[in-house]
ZAMARGU-4260 file (C-alpha; in steps of 0.2 Angstrom, whole numbers, plus 5000, padded with zeros to 4 digits):
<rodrens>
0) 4990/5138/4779 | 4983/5145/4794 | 4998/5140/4807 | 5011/5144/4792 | 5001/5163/4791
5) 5003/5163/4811 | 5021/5159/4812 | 5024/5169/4798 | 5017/5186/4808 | 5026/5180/4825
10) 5043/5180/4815 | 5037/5200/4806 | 5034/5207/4824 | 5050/5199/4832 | 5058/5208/4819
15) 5051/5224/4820 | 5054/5224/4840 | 5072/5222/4838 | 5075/5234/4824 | 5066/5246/4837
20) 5077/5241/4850 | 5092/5243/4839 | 5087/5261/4832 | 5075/5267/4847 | 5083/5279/4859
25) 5097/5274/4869 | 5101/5288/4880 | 5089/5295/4895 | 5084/5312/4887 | 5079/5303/4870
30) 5066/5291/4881 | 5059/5306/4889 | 5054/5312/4872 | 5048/5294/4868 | 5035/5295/4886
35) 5030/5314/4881 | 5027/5309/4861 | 5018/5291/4864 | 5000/5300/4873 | 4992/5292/4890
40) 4996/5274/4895 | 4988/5259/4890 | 4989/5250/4907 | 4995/5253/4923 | 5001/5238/4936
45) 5010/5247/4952 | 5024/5263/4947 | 5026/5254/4930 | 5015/5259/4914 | 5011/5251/4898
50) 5015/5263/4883 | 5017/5261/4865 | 5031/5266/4855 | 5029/5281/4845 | 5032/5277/4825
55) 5041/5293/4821 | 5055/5286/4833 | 5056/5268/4822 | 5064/5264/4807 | 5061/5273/4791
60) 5057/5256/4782 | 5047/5252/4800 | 5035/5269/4798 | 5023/5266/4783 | 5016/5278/4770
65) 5015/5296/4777 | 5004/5308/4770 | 5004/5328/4774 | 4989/5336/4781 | 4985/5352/4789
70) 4981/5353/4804 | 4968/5364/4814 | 4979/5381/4813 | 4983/5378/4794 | 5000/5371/4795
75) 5006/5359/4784 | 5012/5342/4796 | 5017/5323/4792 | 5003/5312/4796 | 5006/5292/4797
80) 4991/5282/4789 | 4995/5267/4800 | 4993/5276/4817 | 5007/5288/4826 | 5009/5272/4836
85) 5014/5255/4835 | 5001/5244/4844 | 5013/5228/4845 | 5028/5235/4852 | 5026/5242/4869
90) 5038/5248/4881 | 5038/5250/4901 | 5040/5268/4911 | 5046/5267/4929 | 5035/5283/4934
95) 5046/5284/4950 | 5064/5282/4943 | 5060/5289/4924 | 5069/5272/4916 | 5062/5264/4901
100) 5063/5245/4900 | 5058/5233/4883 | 5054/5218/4896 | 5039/5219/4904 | 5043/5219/4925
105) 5043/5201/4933 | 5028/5206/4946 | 5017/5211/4932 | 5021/5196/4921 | 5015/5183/4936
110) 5000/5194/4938 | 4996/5194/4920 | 4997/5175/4922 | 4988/5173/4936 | 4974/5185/4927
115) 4974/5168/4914 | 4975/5155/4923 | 4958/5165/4930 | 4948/5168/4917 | 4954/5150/4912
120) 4945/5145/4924 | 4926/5156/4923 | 4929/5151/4906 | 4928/5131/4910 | 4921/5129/4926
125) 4911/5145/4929 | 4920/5149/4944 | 4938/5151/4949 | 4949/5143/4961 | 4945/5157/4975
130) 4926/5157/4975 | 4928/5136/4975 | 4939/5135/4992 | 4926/5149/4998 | 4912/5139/4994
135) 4920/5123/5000 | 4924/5135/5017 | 4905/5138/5018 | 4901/5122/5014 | 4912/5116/5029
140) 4905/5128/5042 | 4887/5122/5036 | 4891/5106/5039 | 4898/5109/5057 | 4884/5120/5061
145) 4872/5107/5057 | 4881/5094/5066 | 4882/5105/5080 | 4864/5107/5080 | 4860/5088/5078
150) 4871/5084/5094 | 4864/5096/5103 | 4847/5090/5099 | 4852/5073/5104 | 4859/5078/5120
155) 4841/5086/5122 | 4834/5074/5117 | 4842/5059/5130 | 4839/5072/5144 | 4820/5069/5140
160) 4820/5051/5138 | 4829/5049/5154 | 4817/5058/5164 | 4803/5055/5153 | 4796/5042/5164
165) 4797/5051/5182 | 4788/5068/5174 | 4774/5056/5167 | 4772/5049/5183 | 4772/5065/5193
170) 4760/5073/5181 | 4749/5059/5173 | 4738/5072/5164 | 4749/5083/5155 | 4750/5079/5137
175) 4768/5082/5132 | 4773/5071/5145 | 4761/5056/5142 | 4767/5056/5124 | 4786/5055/5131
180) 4782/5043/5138 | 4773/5034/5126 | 4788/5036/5115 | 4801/5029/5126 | 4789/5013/5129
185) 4788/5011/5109 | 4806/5014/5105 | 4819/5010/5122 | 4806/4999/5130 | 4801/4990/5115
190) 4784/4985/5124 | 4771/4991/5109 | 4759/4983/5120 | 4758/4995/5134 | 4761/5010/5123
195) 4745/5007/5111 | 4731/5008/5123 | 4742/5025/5129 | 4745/5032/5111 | 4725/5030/5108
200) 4722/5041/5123 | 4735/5054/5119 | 4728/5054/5102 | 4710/5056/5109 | 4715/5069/5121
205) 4723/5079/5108 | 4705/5080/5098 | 4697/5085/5115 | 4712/5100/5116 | 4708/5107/5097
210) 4726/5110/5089 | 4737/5095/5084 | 4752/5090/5093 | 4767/5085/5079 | 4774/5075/5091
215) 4758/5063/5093 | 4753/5063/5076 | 4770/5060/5071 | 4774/5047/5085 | 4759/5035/5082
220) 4761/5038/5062 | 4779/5029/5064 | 4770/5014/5079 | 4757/5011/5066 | 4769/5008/5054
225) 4780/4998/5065 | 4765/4986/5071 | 4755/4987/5055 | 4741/4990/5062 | 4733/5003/5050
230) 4732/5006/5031 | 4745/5015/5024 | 4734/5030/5018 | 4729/5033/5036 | 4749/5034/5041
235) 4752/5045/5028 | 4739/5059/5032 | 4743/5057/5051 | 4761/5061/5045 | 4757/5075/5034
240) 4748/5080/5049 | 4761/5082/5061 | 4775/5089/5050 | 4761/5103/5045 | 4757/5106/5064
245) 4767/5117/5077 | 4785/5110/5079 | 4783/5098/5065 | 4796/5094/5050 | 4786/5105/5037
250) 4782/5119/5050 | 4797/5127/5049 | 4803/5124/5067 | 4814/5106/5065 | 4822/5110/5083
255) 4805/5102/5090 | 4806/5085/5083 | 4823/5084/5080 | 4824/5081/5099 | 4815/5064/5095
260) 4825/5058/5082 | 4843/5061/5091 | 4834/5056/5109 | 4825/5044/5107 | 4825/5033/5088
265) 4843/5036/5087 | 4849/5035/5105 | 4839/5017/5106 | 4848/5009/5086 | 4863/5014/5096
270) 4861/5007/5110 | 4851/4991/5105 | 4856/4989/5085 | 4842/4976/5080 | 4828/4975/5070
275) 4815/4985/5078 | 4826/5000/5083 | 4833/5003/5064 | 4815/4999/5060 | 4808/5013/5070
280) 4823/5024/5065 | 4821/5022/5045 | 4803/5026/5046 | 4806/5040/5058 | 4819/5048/5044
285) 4805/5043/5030 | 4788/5050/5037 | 4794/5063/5048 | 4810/5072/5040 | 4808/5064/5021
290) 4826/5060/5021 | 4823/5044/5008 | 4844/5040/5006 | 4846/5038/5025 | 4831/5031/5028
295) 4833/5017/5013 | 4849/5014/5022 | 4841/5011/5039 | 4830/5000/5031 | 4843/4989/5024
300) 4850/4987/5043 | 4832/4982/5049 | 4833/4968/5038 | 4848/4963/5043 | 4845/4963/5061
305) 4826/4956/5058 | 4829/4945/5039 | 4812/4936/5044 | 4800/4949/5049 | 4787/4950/5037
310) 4782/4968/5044 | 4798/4975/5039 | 4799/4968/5022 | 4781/4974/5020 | 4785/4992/5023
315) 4802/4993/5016 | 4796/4987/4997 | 4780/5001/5001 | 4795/5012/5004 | 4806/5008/4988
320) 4787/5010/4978 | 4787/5028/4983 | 4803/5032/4983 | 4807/5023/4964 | 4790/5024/4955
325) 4797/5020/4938 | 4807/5004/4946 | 4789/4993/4950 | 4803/4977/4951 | 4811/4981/4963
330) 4812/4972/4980 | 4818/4974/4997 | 4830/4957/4992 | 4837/4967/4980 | 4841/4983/4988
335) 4849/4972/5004 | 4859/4962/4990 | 4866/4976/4983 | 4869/4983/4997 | 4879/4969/5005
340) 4888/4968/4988 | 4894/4987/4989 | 4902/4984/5008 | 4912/4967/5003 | 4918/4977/4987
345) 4924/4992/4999 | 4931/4979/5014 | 4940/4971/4999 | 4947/4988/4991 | 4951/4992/5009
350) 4961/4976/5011 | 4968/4975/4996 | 4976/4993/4998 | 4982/4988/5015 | 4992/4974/5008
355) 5000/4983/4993 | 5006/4996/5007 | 5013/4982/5018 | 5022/4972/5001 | 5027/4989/4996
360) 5037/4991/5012 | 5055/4987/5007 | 5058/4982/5027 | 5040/4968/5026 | 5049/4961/5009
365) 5067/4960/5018 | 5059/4953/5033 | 5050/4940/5021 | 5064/4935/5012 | 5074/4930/5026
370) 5060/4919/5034 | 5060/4910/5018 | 5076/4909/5018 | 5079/4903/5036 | 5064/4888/5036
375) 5071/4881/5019 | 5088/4882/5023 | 5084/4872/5041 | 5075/4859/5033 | 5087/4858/5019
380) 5099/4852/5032 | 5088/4841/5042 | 5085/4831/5026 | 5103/4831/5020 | 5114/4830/5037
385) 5100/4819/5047 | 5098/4831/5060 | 5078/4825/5058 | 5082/4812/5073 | 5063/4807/5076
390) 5061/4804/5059 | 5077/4797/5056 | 5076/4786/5071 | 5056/4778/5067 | 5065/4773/5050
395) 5078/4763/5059 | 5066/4759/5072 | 5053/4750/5057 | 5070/4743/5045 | 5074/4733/5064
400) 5058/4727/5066 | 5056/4719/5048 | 5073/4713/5050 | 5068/4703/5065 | 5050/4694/5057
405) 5054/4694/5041 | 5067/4678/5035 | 5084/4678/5025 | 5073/4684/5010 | 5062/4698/5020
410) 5081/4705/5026 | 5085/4705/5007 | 5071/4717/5004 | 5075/4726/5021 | 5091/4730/5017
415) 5084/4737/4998 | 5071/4745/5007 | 5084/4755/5018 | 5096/4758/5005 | 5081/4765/4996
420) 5078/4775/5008 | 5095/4782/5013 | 5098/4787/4995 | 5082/4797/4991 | 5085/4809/4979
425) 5072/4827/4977 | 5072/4842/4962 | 5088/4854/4965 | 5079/4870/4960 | 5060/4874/4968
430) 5050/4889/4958 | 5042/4901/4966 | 5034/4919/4964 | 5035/4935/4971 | 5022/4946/4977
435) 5021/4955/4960 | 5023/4939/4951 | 5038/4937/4946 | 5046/4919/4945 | 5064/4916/4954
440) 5071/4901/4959 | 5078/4893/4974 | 5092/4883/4974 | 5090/4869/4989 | 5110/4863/4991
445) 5118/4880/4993 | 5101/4893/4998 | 5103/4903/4983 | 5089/4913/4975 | 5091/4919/4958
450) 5080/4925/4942 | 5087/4916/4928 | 5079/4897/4925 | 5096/4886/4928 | 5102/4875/4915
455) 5094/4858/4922 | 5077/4863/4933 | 5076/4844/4933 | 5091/4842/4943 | 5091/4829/4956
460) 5100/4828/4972 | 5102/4816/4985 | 5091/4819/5002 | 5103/4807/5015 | 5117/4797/5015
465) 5120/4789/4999 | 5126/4771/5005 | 5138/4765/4992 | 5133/4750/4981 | 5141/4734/4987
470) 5149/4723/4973 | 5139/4711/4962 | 5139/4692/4968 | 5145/4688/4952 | 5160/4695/4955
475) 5175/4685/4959 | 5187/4682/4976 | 5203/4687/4969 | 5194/4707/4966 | 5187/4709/4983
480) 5205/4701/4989 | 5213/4716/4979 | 5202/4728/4984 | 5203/4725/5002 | 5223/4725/4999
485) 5222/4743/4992 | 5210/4745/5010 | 5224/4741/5019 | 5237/4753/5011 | 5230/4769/5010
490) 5234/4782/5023 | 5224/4779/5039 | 5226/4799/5042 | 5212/4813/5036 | 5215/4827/5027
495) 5221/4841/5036 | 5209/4854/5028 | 5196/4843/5035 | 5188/4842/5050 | 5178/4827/5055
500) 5158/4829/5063 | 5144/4815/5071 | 5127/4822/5069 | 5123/4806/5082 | 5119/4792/5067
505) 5131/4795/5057 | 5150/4805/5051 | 5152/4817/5040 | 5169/4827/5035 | 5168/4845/5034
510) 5180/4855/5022 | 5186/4871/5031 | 5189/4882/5016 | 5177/4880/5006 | 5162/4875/5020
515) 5157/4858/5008 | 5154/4843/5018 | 5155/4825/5012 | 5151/4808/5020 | 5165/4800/5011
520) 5181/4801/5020 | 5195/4810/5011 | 5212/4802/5013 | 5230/4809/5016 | 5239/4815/5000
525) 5248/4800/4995 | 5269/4803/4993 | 5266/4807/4973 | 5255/4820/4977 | 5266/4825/4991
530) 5282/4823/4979 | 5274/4834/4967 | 5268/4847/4980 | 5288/4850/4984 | 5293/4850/4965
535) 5279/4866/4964 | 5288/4873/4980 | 5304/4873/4971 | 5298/4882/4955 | 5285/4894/4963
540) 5286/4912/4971 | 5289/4912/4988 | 5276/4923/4994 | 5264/4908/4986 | 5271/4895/4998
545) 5260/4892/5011 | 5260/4877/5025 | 5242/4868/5031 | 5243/4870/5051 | 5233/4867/5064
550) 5233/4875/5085 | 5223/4866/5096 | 5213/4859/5082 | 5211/4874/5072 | 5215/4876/5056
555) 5226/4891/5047 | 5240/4894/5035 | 5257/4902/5037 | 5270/4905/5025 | 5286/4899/5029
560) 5296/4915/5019 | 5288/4930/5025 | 5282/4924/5042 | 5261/4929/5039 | 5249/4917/5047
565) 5229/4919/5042 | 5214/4908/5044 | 5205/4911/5026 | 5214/4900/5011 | 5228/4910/5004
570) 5218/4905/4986 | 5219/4895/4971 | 5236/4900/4962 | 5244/4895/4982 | 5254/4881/4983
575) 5248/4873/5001 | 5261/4861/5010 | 5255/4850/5025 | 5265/4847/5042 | 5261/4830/5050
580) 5260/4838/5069 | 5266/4818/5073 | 5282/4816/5063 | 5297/4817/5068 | 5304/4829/5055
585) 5299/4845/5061 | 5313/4849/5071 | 5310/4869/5067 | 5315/4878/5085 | 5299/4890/5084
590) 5283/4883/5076 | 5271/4895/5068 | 5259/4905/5077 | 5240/4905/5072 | 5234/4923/5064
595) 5228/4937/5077 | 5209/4935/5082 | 5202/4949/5073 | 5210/4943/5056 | 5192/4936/5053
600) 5185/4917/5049 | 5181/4909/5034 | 5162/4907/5028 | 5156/4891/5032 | 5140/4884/5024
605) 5134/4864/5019 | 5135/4859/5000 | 5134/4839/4998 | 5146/4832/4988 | 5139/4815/4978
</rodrens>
């Protein structure tokens, strides 16, 4: 009901707007009444203002009840209950020009909009777009400055540690530089040895002086630590010691040990990443700057530098006590787990969004395509035309030498065994699956790749050269006689479409127009077929005629009639003639030319016949 009351008041004003437009003013000096009659504006944006339209310029049925008051000097006047104006239909006053517009201007509707779309966004975020990228600019520079100040620090920092041993030596006494020292032997030295008897005195010495030194009490808080050679309470006050103490964490002044961190922990993880150096680094992060994320992660890198240093593990579960008091079952095992778990799922994401770039790549899949392509169709035609000579030949080479040892019977078998061999037969159609998983199928004999399963996928073919089945024994004199009659009759001359090939062990005949090969040998038309092939001559369209020739071995068709020669078939409604290039009964004075050389070729590929 609530929508319906909605739509229904939308539709009322709508209508009231245009009766106004359609019975408002219309000429120049009728608007200037309008602007002097409808009081000050109700917004402004620019030259343009916001004004409403007066109602004693509407429609009668548009103006409401009207009573008739005085007014102040006792004059009788009309007064509208509903207000002089009408607060839904404003108009636009061009205080530079004087012109009165219905449509609000373009500028001030995409300011109104923006206005929206920004208190849209106070309203759901609590900020606007603006004051985000400004705080994401502040946010930025923070970050810069503070990375600025860290490599600065660290630069310091190396400057000291490099020099570090030559200022001790030249001034053995002085405080700052013993503990320099002493530092560079604990963390870049590595040689806790010498630097524990040197820590005691520097410790002692600072006593003697009165103030304490953040950089001792902090440095032998982290070697005690590392060596485990105090209590845990006694670490902790001598940290909370020197981060209180002049130049310490706490003190307000990071600059001062901030020089050790970049110098000295973090110059010597970098330079020798094993278990002691990330040791020293995580506990340096943790007791001196209580940063517990990075120093959780340094921890995790001790451990895997060091997996079987008890002194490490020791410290680092201490370390997850404090840092996850409500979590008492949790073990450095299990923060390194989860850890090593975390990077192998990233590597993997990582991989994973590398490959679907690369399979995404139109050019990788095209390139893949072919290499399939080119592999199966090469030892497609090392299986079927015997061009596979070193396996072909270790064949032969294993049928001779059981021919030779083995008697009449073992030849028998031999000879099977061969024939076996030679007539091998292998699946037609191989499946495969794309990168996205979709299956298409692979057509062995002619290369194809298609999406559709074929009719047969159990199709078999034969692999070799299918030696033909000889007679049965049972079968009798007078049919081999016959057949070896019929032998000796047919045409010894090959078909002249057909061209014939040695792959070195045995012949096969290549058919030029369609590019099928066969190992049986096709014969010369026989003078039926020829007989008919003239009676087709006489009866079909000259421009069909078309004579089988050959130039220098090459084979191409020219038609008698119009005089065209080409190298591709003329088709299959043609009617083909063949001229025997050794009878006698060409007698023609010009012979037929072959086609021009950029007439093109045929297309030749290998299908087997049976």
């Amino acid at each position: 009901m609530l929508i319906c009351f909605e739509q229904e008041s939308v539709i009322a004003k709508e209508a009231l707007r245009v009766r106004c437009i359609k019975y408002g003013p219309q000429r120049f000096d009728g608007w200037m009444t309008v602007v002097q009659n409808s009081g000050k504006a109700h917004r402004t944006y620019g030259i343009y203002e916001e004004k409403f339209f007066p109602r004693a310029y509407a429609h009668p049925k548009d103006q409401g009840p009207v009573e008739m008051r005085r007014n102040k000097f006792g004059m009788k006047e009309r007064v509208y209950v509903r207000g002089a104006l009408m607060r839904d239909i404003p108009f636009y006053y061009n205080r530079v020009s004087g012109k009165c517009t219905w449509e609000q201007p373009q500028d001030w509707v995409f300011a109104d909009r923006k206005a929206f779309e920004r208190r849209e966004e106070v309203r759901k975020r609590g900020f606007t777009e603006e004051e985000n990228q400004m705080a994401i600019r502040l946010q930025t520079m923070w970050a810069g400055r503070q990375t600025r100040r860290a490599l600065r620090a660290t630069m310091d920092g190396a400057k000291i540690m490099k020099k570090c041993e030559f200022n001790y030596l030249q001034d053995p006494r002085n405080l700052t530089k013993m503990t320099h020292y002493c530092l560079y032997l604990h963390t870049v030295g590595k040689d806790p040895d010498r630097a524990r008897p040197m820590y005691q005195t520097c410790y002692s010495r600072m006593i003697e002086l009165g103030p304490d030194d953040a950089w001792v009490l902090l440095s032998y808080a982290i070697f005690n630590a590392a060596t485990g050679e105090d209590d845990w309470p006694n670490i902790e006050d001598c940290a909370r010691r020197g981060a209180l103490a002049p130049g310490g964490t706490l003190h307000g002044d990071r600059h001062g040990y901030d020089l050790a961190d970049g110098g000295f922990f973090r110059s010597a993880a970098a330079q020798d990443p094993c278990g002691w150096t990330w040791h020293n680094y995580a506990l340096c992060r943790w007791l001196a700057f209580r940063d517990d994320s990075a120093a959780e992660e340094m921890f995790v890198r001790a451990i895997q530098g060091d997996p079987h240093n008890k002194v490490i593990q020791e410290n680092f579960d201490y370390f997850l006590s404090k840092k996850y008091p409500n979590q008492p079952e949790m073990s450095s095992a299990d923060v390194v787990r989860r850890h090593a778990t975390a990077e192998m799922l990233h590597d993997v994401e990582v991989e994973k969004a590398r490959l679907e770039k690369m399979h995404a790549d139109p050019q990788y899949q095209a390139a893949t395509l072919r290499v399939q392509m080119a592999w199966r169709r090469r030892q497609f035609f090392n299986e079927v035309l015997g061009r596979d000579k070193g396996k072909h030949q270790a064949l032969l080479e294993a049928a001779a030498a059981v021919e030779e040892e083995s008697s009449s019977s073992s030849s028998e078998s031999s000879s099977s065994e061969e024939e076996r061999l030679r007539g091998k037969r292998a699946l037609r159609w191989e499946r495969g699956a794309d990168i996205q998983g979709r299956t298409y199928y692979y057509d062995s004999t002619t290369g194809i790749t298609q999406w559709h399963a074929p009719d047969d996928p159990e199709e078999l073919v034969y692999l070799g050269k299918q030696k033909e089945s000889s007679s049965s024994e049972s079968e009798s004199s007078s049919s081999e006689e016959e057949e070896e009659d019929e032998s000796e009759d047919e045409d010894p001359r090959l078909h002249p479409e057909y061209e014939e090939h040695d792959d070195g062990e045995n012949k096969y005949y290549f058919h030029v127009p369609s590019g099928m090969s066969t190992w049986t040998r096709p014969q010369y038309p026989s003078p039926e077929e020829l007989e008919e092939i003239q009676r087709k001559v006489r009866t079909a369209d000259p421009a069909l005629v078309w004579e089988c020739c050959r130039e220098d071995g090459t084979l191409f068709y020219y038609n008698p009639f119009t005089g065209m020669s080409q190298w591709t078939h003329p088709g299959d409604d043609a009617v083909i003639t063949f001229v025997d290039a050794h009878s006698d009964d060409e007698t023609d004075d010009e012979a037929p030319g072959p086609p021009a050389e950029d007439d093109g070729g045929p297309v030749m590929g290998v299908i087997v016949e049976e």
